[in-house]
C-alpha positions in Angstrom: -8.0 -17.6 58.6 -7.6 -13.6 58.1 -10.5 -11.7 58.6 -11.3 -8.7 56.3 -13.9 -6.3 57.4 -15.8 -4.7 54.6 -16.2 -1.3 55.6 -12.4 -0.4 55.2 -10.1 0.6 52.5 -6.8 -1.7 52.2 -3.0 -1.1 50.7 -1.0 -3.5 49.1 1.3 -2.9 52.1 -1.0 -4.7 54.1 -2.3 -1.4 56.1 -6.1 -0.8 56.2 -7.8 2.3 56.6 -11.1 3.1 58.2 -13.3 6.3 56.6 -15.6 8.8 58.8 -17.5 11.7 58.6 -14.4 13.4 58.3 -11.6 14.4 56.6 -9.8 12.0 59.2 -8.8 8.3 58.3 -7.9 5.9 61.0 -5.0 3.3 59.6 -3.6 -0.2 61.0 -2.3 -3.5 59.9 -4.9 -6.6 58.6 -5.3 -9.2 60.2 -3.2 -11.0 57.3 0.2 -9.0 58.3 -0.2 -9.7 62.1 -0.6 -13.3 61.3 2.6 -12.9 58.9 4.9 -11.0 61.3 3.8 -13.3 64.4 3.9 -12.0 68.0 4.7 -8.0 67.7 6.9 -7.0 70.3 7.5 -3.0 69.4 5.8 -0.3 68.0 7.4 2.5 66.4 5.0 5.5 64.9 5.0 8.7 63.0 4.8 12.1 65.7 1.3 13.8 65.8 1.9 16.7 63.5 4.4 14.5 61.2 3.5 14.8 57.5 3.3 11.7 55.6 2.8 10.5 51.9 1.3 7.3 50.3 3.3 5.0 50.1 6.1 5.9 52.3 7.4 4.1 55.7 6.6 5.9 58.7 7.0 3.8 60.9 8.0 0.2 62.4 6.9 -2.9 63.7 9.4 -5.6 65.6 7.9 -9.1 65.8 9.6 -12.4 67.1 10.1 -13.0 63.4 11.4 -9.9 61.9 11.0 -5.9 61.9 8.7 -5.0 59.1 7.9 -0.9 57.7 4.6 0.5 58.3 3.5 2.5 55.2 1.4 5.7 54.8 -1.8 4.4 52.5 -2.9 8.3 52.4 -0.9 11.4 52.0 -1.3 14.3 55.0 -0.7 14.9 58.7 -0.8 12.6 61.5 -3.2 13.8 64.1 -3.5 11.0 67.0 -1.3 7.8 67.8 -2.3 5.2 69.5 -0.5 5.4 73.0 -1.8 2.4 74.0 0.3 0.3 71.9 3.4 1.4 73.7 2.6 -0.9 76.8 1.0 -3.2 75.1 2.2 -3.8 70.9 0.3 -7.5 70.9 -2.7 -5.2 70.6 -1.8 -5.4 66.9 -2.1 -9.5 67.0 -5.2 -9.8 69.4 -7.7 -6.6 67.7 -5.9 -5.2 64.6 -8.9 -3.7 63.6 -10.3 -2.6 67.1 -7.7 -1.3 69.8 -5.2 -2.2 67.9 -5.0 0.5 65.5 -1.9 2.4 64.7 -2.4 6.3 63.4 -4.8 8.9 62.6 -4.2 11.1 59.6 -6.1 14.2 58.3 -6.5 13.3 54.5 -4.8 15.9 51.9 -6.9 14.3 48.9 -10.3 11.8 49.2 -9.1 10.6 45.9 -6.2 8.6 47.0 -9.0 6.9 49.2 -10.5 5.6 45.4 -6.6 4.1 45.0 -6.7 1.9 47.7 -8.3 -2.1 47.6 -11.8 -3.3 49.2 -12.1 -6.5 51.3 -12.4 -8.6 48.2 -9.7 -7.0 46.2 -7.3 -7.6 49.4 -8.3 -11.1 49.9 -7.5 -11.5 46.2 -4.0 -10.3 46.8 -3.2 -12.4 50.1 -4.8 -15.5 48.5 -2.0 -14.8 45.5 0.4 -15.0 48.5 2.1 -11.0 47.5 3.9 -10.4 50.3 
């Protein structure tokens, strides 16, 4: 069973984001979508510096089952990657939301942060099996 921690923000792309103290948002997949793509073989991410906007792909993910589009959930730049997922991608199946983040992004706008789900509003969406 998915797990949905309660202190992060979710999209309806199955990305969740973590808040700080800063203008900075950490993003990765749920739980949900590594259980849905299976065994994650590749990794492909936005460049540090690379702008991004809600909504939009920015990157990739290649599983045994399929290659799936990883999608901004807040607009602005991309100021860290997670290097660690280029030896190792299954990261995102074994801790996808510890080590197995994906991208950092300095936020343009907090608002966007009020557009995206909580835990209960993303478990609602995966229980009504939108995909």
């Amino acid at each position: 069973m998915p797990t949905f921690p309660e202190d992060l923000k979710y999209s309806t792309e199955h990305e969740w984001v973590r808040t700080g103290n800063s203008s900075t948002v950490r993003v990765g997949i749920t739980d949900y979508a590594a259980e849905q793509l299976g065994d994650i073989v590749y990794v492909s991410l936005p460049e540090v510096g690379a702008t991004v906007a809600a909504g939009d792909a920015c990157g990739e993910l290649d599983s045994t089952k399929s290659v799936s589009d990883v999608f901004a959930p807040v607009s602005g730049v991309v100021s860290a990657v997670n290097q660690s997922l280029d030896g190792a991608p299954e990261l995102l199946n074994s801790d996808p939301y510890g080590d197995g983040w994906l991208f950092e992004v300095e936020v343009e706008s907090d608002n966007e942060l009020d557009d995206l789900l909580d835990a209960d509003g993303y478990a609602e969406l995966t229980e009504q099996g939108n995909q």
